[in-house]
N, C-alpha and C positions, 0 to 999 in steps of 0.2 A: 737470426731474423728478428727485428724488431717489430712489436705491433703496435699500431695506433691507438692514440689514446684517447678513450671514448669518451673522457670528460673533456677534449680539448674540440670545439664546435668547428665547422667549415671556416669560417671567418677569419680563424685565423692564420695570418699570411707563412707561406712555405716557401718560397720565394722572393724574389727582386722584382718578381709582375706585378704583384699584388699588394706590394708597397704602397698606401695609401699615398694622393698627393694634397700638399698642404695649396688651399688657393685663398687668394683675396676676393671674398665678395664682395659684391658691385655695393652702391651705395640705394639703389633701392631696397636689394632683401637687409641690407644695416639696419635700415628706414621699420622695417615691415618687424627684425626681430626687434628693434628698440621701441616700435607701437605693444607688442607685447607683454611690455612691461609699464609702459607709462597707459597706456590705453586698452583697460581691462574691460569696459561696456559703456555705456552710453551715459552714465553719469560721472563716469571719470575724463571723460572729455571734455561736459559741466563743468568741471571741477577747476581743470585743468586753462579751460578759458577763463572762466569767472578770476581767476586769481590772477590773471596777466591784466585783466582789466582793473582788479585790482593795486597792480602794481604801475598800473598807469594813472591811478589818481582819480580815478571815475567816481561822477557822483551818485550816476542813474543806470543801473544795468538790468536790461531787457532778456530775457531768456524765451524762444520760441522754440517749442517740440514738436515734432509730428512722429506717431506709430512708437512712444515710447523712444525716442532717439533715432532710432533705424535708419528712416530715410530722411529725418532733418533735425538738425541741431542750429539754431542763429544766436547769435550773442552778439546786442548792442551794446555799445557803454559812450558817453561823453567824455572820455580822458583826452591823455596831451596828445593821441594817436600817433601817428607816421609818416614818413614821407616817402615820394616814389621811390629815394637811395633807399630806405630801411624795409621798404616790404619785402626784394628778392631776399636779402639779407636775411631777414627773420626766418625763413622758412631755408635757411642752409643750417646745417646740422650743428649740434653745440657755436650757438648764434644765439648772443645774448649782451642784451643794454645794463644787465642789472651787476656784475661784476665781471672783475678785470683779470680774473685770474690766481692772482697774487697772494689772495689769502683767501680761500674756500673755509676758513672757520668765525669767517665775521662778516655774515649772511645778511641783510636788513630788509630781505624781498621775499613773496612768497617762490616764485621761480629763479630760476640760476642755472639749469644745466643748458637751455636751450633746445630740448627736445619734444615738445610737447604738440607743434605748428609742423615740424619734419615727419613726425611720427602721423598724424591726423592725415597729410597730404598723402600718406605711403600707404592707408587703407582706406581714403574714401576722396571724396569728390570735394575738394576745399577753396573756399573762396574769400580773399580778407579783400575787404575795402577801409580806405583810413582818408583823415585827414586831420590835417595840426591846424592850430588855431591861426589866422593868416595864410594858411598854404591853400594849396589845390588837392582835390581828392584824388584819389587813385586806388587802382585795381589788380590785383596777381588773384592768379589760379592754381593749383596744382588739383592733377588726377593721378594717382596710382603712379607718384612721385614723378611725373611728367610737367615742368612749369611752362607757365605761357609767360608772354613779355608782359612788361608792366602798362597800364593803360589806363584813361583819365577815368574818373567817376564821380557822380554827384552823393554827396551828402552832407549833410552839417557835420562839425568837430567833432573827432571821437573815431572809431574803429567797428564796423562789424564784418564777424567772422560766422563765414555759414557753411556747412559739414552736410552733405547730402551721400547718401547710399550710405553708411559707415562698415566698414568690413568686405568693400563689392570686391575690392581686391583680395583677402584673404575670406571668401566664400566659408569655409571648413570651423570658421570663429563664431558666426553667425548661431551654428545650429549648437551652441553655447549659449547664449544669451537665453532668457526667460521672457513672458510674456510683456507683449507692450504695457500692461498695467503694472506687473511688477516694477518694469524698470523703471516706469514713470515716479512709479513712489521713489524709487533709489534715487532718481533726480530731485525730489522734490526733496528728501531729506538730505541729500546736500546742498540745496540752492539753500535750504534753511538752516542748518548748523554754520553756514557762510555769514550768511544773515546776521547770525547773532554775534558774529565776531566782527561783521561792522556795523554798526546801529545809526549809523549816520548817513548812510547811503540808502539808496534807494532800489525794491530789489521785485524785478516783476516775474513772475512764470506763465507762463502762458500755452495752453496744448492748444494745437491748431491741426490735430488727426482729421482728417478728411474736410477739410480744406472751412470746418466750422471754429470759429475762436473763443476758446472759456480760457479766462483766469483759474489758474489754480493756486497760485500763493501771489501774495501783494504786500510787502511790506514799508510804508513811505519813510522817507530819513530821518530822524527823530532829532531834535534838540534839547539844548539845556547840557547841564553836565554830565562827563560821563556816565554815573552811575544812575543820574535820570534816564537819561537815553537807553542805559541798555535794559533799566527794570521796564520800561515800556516797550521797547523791541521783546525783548524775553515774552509779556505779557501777550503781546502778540502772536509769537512766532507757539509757546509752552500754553499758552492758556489764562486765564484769570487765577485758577487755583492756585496753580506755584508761583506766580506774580503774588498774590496775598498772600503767602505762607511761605517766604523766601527769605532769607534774612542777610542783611548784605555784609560781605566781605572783603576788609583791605587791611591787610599785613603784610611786614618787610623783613627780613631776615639776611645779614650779608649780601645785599647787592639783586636779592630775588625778592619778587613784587607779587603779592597772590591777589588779586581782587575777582569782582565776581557776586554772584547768590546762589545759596546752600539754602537745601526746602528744611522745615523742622520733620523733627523724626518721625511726625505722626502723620506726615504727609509722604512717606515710603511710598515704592513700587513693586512690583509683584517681578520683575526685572531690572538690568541697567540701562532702561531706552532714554531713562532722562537725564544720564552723565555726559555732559559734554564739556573737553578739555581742548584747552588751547594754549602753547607756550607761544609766546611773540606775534600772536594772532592767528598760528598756523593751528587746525583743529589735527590733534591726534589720539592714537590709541597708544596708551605708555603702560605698561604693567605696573612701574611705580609708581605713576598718579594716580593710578585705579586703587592698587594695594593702599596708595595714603588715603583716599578718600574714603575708604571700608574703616583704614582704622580707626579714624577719626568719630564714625560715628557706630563703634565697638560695642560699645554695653550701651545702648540707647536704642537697638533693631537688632529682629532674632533674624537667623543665619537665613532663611529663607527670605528675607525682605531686603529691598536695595534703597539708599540714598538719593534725591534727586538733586542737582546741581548743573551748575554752570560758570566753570572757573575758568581764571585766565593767570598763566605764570608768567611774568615777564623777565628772562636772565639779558644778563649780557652774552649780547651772540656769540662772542669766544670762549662761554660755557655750558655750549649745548650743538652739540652735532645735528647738524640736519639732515645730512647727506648719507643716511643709511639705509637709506629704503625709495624704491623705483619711484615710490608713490610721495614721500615722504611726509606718510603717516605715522611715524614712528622717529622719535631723538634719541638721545643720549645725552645726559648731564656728566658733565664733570664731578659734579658733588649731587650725585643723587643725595645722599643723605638729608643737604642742607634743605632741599626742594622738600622732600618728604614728609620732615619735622613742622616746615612751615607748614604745608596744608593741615595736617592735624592737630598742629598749637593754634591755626588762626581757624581754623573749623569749632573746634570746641570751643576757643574763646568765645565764638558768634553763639554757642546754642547754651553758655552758659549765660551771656548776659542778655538770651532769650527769658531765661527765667521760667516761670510755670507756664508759659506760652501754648501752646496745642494748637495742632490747625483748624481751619475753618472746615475743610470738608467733614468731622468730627459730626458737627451739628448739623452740615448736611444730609450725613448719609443715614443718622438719626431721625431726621423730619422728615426723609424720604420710606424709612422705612416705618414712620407711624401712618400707616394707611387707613379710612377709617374703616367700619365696619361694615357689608353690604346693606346698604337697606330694605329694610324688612315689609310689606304690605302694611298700609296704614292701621291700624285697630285702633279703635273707638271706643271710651268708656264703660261703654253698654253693652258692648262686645266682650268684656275681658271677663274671663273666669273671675268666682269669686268664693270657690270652695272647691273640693275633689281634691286631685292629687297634685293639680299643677302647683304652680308658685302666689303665693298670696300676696294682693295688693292694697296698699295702705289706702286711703282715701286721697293722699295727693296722688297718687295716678303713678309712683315708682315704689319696685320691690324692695321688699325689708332687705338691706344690705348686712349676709352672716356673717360672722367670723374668720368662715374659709374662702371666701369670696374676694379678700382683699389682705394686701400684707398691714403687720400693723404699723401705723402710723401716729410717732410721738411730738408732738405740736411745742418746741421751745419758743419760750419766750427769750425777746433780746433785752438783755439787760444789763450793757455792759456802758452804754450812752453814748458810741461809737456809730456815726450815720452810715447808712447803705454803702453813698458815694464813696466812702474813703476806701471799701475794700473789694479788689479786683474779682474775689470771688466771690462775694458775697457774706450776708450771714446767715448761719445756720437755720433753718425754719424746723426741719423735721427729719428722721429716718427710715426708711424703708425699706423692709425683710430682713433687718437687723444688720444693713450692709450699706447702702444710700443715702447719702446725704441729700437733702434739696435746700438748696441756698438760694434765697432772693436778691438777686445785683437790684443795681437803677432802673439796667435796661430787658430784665427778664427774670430768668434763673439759671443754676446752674448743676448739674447732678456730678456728684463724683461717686468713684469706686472707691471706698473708703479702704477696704483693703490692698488694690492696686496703689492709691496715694502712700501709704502708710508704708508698706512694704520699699518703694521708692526711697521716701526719706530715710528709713532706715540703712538704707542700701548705700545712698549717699555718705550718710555718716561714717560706717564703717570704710569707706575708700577715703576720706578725710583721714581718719586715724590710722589707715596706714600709710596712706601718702605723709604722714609726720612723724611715725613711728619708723616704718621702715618693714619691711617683710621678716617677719621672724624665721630664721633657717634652724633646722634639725640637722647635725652632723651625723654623717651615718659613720656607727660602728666600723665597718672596714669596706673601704673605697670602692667603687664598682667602677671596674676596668672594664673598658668597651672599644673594642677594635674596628677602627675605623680607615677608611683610603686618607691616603695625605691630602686628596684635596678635600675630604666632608673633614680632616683631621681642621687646616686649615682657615674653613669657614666657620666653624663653631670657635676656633677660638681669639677670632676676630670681632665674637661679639659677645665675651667672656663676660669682657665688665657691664653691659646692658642686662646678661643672665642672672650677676650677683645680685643685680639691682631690686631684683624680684624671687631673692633668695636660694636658687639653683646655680652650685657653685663649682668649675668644674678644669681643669687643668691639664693640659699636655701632660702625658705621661710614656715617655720613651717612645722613639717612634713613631710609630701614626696610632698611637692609644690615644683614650681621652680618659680620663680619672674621674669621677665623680664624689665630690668629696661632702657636696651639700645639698640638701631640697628643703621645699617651701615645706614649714611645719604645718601650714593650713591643708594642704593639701595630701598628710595621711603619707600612706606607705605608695609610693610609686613605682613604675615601671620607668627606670631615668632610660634606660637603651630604647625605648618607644618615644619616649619623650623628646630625646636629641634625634632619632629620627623624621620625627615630624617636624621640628624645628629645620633641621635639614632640609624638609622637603621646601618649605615656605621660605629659606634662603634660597634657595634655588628660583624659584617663583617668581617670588615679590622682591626679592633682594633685601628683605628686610623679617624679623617673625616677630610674632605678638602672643606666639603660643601661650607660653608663660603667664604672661598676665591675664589674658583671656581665661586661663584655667583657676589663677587665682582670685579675678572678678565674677567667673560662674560659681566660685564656695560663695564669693564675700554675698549673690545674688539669690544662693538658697539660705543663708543663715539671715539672710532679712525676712526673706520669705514666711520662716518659720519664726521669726521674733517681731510682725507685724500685725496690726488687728486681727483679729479673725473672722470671718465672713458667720453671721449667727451672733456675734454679743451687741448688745446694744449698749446704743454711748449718749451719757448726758449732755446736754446743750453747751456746756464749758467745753469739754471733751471736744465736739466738732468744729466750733470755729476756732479751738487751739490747735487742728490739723487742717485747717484753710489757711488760717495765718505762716507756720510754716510751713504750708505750698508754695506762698505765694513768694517768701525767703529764700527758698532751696531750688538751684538750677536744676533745670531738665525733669522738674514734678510734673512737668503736661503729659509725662507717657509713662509707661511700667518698667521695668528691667527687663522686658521684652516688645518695647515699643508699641504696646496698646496705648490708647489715650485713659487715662487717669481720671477723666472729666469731661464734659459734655455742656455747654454752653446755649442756651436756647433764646433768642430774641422775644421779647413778647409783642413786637409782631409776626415774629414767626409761627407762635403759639397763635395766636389770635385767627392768621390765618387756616391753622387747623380747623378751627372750631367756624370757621365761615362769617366771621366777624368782622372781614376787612374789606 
């Protein structure tokens, strides 16, 4: 007798009853499972419209919400629009103007599959009106993938598409979605990273919940050239501050095109809310544009700070996939590498020939936080103590200022015959608590951290001399053999020659070992099986690893550390304007080895205004 097998569940079939049957579903639940993926909430519907109107050439596109999306999405735009042939059409499943088929790797639109208008029809209430320039308007509807015949309508050239109930057909989606204001933000942050990848167009939002009309974002079409337009849309859409402290970007590399503004380091975020990437105009989330844009700006922001930017790669469409994702937020390069290289050679070129640059909010956040002091009840001359135990008063009416009462302050004279005007930071006037420099420009002054500067340029130099030296290796006594899978065998020594680069030197040994035959002598007695580990892990990741250097830039950044001013000796007037002068030589002296600013910049009007002078 045999007994059943307890791990084997009811389900599974015993028979020829029970034979599942293979069926064709109809084309609305197609419709409903292919909304699933193209139509995740109410701002990928945005998305999804805005870039067809895009792809129609539109100047001015209108965006109206109600309830967070829910029960209304409208999307006007003035493109080439449609005709009553091309409306049924549009809304029948992979139905599309914008490719033929033929070659799915040489893409020049943001849409292509044709599912974005089948899908919308198959979980909400959809209505397009269009008309071409010369033609007649007209009208199609679809509900819950039910079409109505095509029918005249009024409007001027151009197309709008309006989306009422969204999800009435799949109910179960619904109690998914987040609150109307959330979603409203998820729309509004895509109407606007859209925005900023066309700066020519024109881009309205508009909430119209309960039946009252606010603007929420308003961006008008900007002119002049590219990089005019888009530092004034950015300015717009990002704010003034990263408009002012942006630095612009345009580098080519084999056929790939980076341009774009990249914030200076000292303009960092406390997150990545301010990266936004775009290849061929399409905004995405790429692991290796993310990984290139970290390491670009490596030893300039400590690990808890993010970069803020706004790039744009431009490949040839036959090398980069678009077609890997429902949403197609997400490519693939043919040569990731070449893409990678560029953002970090054309990123750093930008912030070295920034110079000692530092941002503006620097000195904002400075004058913000000199508050002055409450004010005190008036007292009167005659009023004021003039003996006992309080504080005695001189006959001008203010207390003798002691010793401990102030840091001390050493008064140089300038005498070198060198005007104000010619020096960006100024010249030297004086030090404070044996650490502060105060330098007078034309237009103010200027305080630096003489130790944070100093420790900088040191820091600088020593990465000079081994960028021309070369990383000195320590051969280790006897090899260190480390067993690895064929595939981490693989990946590591695919980037063999990158590792020697930076003096960790290391070689296939039989099978899936790896040999370690060399390490960085800067870096002391290691743990090399921890070390390719983690390199591992970041080949993995990013597709790319920077361990290595990262660890031999964190010695190069304590051995400045420790061979730079020291905070407590005071420095004679030569001394400090020969550490302004080179600041003012040496890239990237506006922040620390840990992305502090180095200096502080004060207007004297800004001053002036402290003091209620203005």
């Amino acid at each position: 007798m045999t007994l059943p097998n307890p791990n084997i569940g009811d389900s599974v079939p015993h028979s020829g009853d029970l034979r599942p049957v293979i069926r064709q579903l109809d084309d609305a639940a197609i419709n409903r499972i292919a909304a699933g993926e193209v139509v995740e909430r109410p701002a990928s519907v945005v998305k999804e419209i805005i870039e067809n109107a895009l792809d129609a050439r539109a100047a001015r596109i209108e965006i109206s919400v109600a309830d967070g999306g829910k029960t209304l999405i409208r999307v006007v735009d003035n493109g080439i629009g449609m005709t009553a042939v091309d409306l049924p059409m549009a809304l029948s499943r992979h139905a599309t103007s914008k490719i033929d088929g033929s070659d799915l790797l040489n893409i020049n639109s943001f849409g292509f599959r044709g599912e974005a208008l089948p899908s919308l029809g198959a979980v909400g209430r959809l209505t397009i009106q269009s008309r071409t320039v010369g033609g007649e308007g007209c009208e199609v509807s679809v509900s819950g993938g039910a079409h109505t015949a095509v029918r005249p309508a009024a409007l001027t050239a151009g197309t709008a598409v309006e989306l009422r109930d969204l999800f009435y057909a799949t109910p179960a989606r619904l109690k998914f979605l987040r609150t109307d204001r959330a979603e409203m933000q998820a729309i509004s942050d895509v109407v606007k990273r859209l925005a900023m990848a066309e700066p020519f167009v024109t881009f309205v939002l508009i909430d119209v919940t309960g039946g009252k009309s606010r603007v929420v974002f308003r961006a008008d079409g900007e002119t002049g050239d590219m990089f005019d337009a888009l530092h004034a849309r950015l300015r717009g859409v990002l704010g003034k501050d990263f408009a002012d402290n942006a630095l612009a970007i345009d580098a080519q590399r084999e056929g790939v095109h980076l341009t774009g503004y990249a914030a200076l380091p000292t303009y960092s975020r406390g997150s990545a809310v301010q990266q936004f990437l775009y290849v061929n105009g399409r905004p995405v989330r790429d692991k290796v544009l993310i990984g290139a844009l970290r390491g670009a700006y490596m030893d300039t922001l400590s690990r808890d700070r993010h970069p803020a930017a706004c790039l744009f790669i431009d490949v040839p469409p036959t090398r980069v996939d678009v077609n890997v994702h429902p949403a197609k937020s997400e490519v693939r390069f043919r040569d990731p590498a070449i893409v990678r290289g560029l953002i970090v050679s054309g990123l750093r070129a930008a912030l070295v020939q920034a110079g000692h640059r530092a941002s503006t909010t620097v000195a904002n956040e400075t004058l913000g936080a000199m508050q002055p002091e409450p004010m005190m009840p008036r007292v009167y001359q005659m009023d004021r103590p003039t003996g006992g135990n309080g504080p005695a008063y001189s006959s001008s009416g203010f207390a003798d200022m002691t010793a401990d009462m102030s840091g001390r302050v050493e008064m140089i004279e300038q005498n070198d015959g060198l005007s104000v005007e010619s020096r960006p930071l100024g010249a030297a006037r004086a030090q404070v608590h044996e650490n502060y420099i105060i330098a007078q420009t034309e237009a103010g002054i200027v305080i630096v951290d003489g130790h944070a500067a100093h420790e900088r340029l040191v820091y600088e130099k020593l990465k000079s001399q081994m960028a021309e030296n070369g990383v000195s290796a320590q051969a280790l006594l006897i090899p260190e053999i480390i067993q690895m899978s064929d595939d981490d065998t693989a990946q590591l020594v695919a980037v063999a020659d990158d590792l020697t680069r930076f003096g960790l030197t290391i070689e296939r040994f039989g099978g899936s070992a790896i040999a370690v035959r060399e390490t960085p002598a800067i870096l002391g007695e290691v743990n090399a099986e921890a070390m390719l580990r983690d390199i591992l892990d970041e080949l993995t990741d990013l597709g790319t690893s920077t361990l290595v250097q990262e660890k031999l830039e964190a010695i190069l950044s304590r051995v400045a550390c420790h061979g730079s001013i020291r905070t407590g000796r005071s420095m004679r007037g030569e001394e400090m304007n020969a550490l302004l002068r080179e600041m003012e030589r040496t890239p990237r002296s506006g922040q620390c080895n840990h992305g502090r600013p180095t200096y502080v910049e004060l207007k004297l009007s800004d001053i002036e205004r402290l003091f209620g002078r203005t």
